[in-house]
C-alpha positions in Angstrom: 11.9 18.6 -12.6 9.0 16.6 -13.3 5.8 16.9 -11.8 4.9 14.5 -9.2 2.6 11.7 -9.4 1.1 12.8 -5.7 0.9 16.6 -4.5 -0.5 16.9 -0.9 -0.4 20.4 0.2 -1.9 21.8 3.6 -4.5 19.2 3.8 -6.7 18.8 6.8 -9.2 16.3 7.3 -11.5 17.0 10.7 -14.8 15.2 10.3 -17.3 16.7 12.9 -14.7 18.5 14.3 -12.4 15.7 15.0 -8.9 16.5 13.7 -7.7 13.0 11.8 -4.9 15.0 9.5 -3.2 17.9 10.1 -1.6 20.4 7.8 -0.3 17.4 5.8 2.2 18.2 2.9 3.7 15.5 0.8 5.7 15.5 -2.7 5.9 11.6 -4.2 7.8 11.4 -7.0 7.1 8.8 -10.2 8.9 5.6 -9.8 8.9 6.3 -5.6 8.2 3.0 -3.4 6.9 4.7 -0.1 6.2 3.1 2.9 3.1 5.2 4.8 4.1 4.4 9.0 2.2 4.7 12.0 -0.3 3.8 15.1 -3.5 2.3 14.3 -5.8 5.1 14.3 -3.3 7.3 13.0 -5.0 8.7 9.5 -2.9 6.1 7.5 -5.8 4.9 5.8 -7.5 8.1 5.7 -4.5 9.2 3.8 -4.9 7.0 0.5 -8.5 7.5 0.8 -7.8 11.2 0.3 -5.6 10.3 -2.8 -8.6 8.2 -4.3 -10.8 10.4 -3.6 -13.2 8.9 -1.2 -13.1 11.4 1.5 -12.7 14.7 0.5 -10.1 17.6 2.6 -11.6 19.9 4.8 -8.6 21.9 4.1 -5.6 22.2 1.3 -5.1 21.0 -2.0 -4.7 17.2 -3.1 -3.1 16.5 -6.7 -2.9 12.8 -8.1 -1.4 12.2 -11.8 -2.0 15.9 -12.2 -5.7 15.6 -11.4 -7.7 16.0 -8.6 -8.5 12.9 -6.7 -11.1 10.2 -8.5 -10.2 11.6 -11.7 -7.3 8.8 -12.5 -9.7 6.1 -13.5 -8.0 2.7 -14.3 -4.4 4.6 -13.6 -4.3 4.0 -10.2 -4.7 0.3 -8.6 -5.7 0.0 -5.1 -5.7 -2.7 -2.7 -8.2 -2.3 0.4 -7.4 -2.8 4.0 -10.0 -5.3 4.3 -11.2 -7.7 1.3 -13.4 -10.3 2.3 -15.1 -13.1 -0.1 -17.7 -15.1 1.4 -16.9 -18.7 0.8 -20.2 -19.4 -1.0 -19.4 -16.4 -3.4 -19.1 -18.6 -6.3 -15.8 -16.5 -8.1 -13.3 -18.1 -9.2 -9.6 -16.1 -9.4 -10.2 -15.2 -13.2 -13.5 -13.8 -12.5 -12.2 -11.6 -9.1 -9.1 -9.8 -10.9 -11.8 -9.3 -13.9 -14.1 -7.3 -11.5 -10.9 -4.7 -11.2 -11.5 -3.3 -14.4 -12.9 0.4 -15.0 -15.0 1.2 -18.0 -15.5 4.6 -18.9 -18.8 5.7 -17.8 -19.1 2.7 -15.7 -17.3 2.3 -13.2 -15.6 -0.6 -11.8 -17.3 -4.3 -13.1 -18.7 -6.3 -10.6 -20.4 -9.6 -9.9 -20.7 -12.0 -13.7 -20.7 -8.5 -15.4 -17.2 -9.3 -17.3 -18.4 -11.8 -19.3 -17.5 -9.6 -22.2 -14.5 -8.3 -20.5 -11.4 -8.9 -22.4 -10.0 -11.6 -20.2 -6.4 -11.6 -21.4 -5.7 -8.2 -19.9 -6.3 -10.5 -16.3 -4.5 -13.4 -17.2 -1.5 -11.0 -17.6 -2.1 -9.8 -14.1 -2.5 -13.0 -12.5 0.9 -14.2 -14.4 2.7 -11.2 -12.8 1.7 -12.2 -9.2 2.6 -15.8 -10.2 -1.2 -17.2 -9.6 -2.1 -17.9 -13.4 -2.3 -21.4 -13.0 -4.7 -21.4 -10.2 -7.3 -19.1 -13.0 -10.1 -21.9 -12.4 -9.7 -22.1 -8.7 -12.6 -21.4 -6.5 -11.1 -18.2 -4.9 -12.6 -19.3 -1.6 -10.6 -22.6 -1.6 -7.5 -20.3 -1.5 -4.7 -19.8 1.5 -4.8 -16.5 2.8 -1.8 -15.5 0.7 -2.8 -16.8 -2.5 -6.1 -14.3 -2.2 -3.6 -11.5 -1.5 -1.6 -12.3 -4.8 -5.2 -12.5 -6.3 -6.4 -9.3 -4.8 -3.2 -7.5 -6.0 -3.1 -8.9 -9.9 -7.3 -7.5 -9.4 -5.8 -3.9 -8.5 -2.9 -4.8 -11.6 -5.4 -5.4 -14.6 -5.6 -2.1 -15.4 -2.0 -1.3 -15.7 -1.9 1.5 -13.4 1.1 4.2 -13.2 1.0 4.3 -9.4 -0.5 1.4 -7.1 -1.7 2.1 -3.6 -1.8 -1.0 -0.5 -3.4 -0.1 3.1 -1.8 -3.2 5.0 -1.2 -6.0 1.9 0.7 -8.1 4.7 -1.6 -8.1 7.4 -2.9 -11.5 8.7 -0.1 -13.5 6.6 2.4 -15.4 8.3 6.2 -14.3 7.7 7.2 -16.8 5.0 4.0 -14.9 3.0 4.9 -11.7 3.8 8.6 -11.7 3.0 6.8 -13.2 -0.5 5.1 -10.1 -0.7 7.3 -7.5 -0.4 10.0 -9.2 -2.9 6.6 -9.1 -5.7 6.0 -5.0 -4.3 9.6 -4.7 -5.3 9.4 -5.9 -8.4 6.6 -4.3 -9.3 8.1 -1.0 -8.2 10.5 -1.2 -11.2 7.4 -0.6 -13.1 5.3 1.8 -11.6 4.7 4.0 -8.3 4.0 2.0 -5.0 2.2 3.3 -2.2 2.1 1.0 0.8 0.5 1.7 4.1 1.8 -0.3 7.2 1.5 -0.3 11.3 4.5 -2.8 10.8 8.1 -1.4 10.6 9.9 -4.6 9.2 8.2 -3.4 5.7 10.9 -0.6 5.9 13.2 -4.2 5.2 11.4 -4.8 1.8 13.2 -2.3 -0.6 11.2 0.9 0.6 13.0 3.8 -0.7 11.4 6.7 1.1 9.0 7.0 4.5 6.6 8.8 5.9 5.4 9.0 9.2 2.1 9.5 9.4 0.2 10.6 12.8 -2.2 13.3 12.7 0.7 15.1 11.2 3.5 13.9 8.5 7.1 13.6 8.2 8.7 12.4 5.4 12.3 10.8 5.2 14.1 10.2 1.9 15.4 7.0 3.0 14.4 3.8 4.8 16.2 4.8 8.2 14.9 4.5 11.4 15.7 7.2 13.7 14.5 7.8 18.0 12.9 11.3 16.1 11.1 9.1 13.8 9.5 7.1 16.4 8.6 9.8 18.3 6.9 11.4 16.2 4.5 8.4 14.5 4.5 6.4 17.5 5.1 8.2 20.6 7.7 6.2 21.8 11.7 6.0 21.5 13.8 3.8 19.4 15.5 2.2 21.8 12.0 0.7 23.2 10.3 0.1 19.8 13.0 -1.1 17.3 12.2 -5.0 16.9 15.7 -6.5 17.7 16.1 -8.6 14.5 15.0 -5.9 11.9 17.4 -2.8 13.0 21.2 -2.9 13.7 21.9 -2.5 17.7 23.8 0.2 19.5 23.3 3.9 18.6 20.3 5.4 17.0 20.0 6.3 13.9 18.6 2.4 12.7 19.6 1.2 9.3 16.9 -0.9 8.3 18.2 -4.3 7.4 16.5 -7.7 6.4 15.9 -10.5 9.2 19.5 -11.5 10.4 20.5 -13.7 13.2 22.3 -13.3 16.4 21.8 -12.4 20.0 23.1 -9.6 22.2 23.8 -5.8 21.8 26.7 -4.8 19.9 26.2 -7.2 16.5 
């Protein structure tokens, strides 16, 4: 067997005393597209900063491309929770996925700093999120999923083996989000996809493994939704949670399927 391209063992995480993580243990295999599920306030995003290396374990062991965390470099892409532009930051598209890239020694590029930046290597990001033509475009005069494509080819231009996402489809409207998760797919045949989510209709995208994540974790080898599952990263049951048109009706467990149509129980 291979070794995996994440390794969480025992891993606590209780800053000034307050327990965020718990004895978290979690094998993710190359080629994995993992949805991470839970509450708000649940240590999803405490999670994938533990992976980057960001905040460090108070207990337990943390491997990542067969590294400790931060040691990756350009081999890991990652896509923020919360990226915010100000509209007079004069960037255009070209310019933000250029500020992606990591030099050794330096760090990630910011501000005009790429100017001697091969820009091909972001041209070929932006052309697999389908936003090379908009390369000139004042990234502030872009819709709100437009900057998401952007934001993604900017965590792409490195190439990386395993690409992590806290919330890519918050704040888009479903037309934008069912866009997104068809690109996540596709980029999934390429590399290892990470994607952290308070929303369950992500499990509807092509996920092929879950992981429940509060305070403790449970991971599931497939996209099912079961009344154990809910209990355990939501506190709730199945039966009250399950959004009607993402999960077939009736009898727990849920297979996860895409939006359908149709009223009553019993479809």
């Amino acid at each position: 067997m291979s070794d995996p391209i994440v390794d969480i063992r025992d891993v606590t995480y209780a800053p000034g005393g307050m327990t965020v993580l718990e004895k978290v243990n979690l094998r993710i295999e190359r080629g994995d597209y993992l949805a991470v599920l839970g509450p708000n306030g649940g240590g999803k995003s405490t999670l994938l900063k533990l992976m980057l290396g960001l905040l460090k374990p108070d207990g337990g062991t943390i491997r990542v491309l067969g590294a400790p965390p931060g040691e990756a470099g350009g081999r890991i892409g990652y896509l923020p929770q919360h990226t915010h532009v100000a509209g007079s930051f004069p960037v255009t598209v070209l310019e933000a996925v250029c500020m992606g890239m990591v030099r050794p020694g330096f760090g990630s590029i910011s501000g005009r700093a790429h100017a001697r930046v091969d820009h091909g290597k972001a041209r070929l990001a932006l052309e697999r999120v389908d936003m090379l033509p908009l390369e000139g475009r004042a990234l502030s005069q872009l819709s709100g999923g437009q900057k998401q494509r952007v934001f993604i080819a900017r965590a792409l231009v490195d190439n990386p083996e395993l690409l992590l996402l806290d919330e890519p489809t918050a704040s888009v409207d479903s037309a934008t989000r069912t866009a997104l998760f068809t690109l996540l797919g596709e980029l999934n045949r390429e590399m290892t996809v990470i994607m952290v989510s308070h929303d369950i209709s992500s499990l509807a995208s092509g996920v092929k493994s879950v992981a429940c994540v509060n305070r403790t974790l449970h991971f599931h080898k497939a996209p099912e939704i079961t009344d154990q599952m809910f209990t355990m990263a939501y506190g709730g049951s199945g039966d009250q949670c399950c959004p009607v048109e993402l999960v077939t009706h009736g009898h727990v467990p849920h297979r996860v399927l895409a939006p359908h149509d149709g009223e009553g129980e019993g479809k």
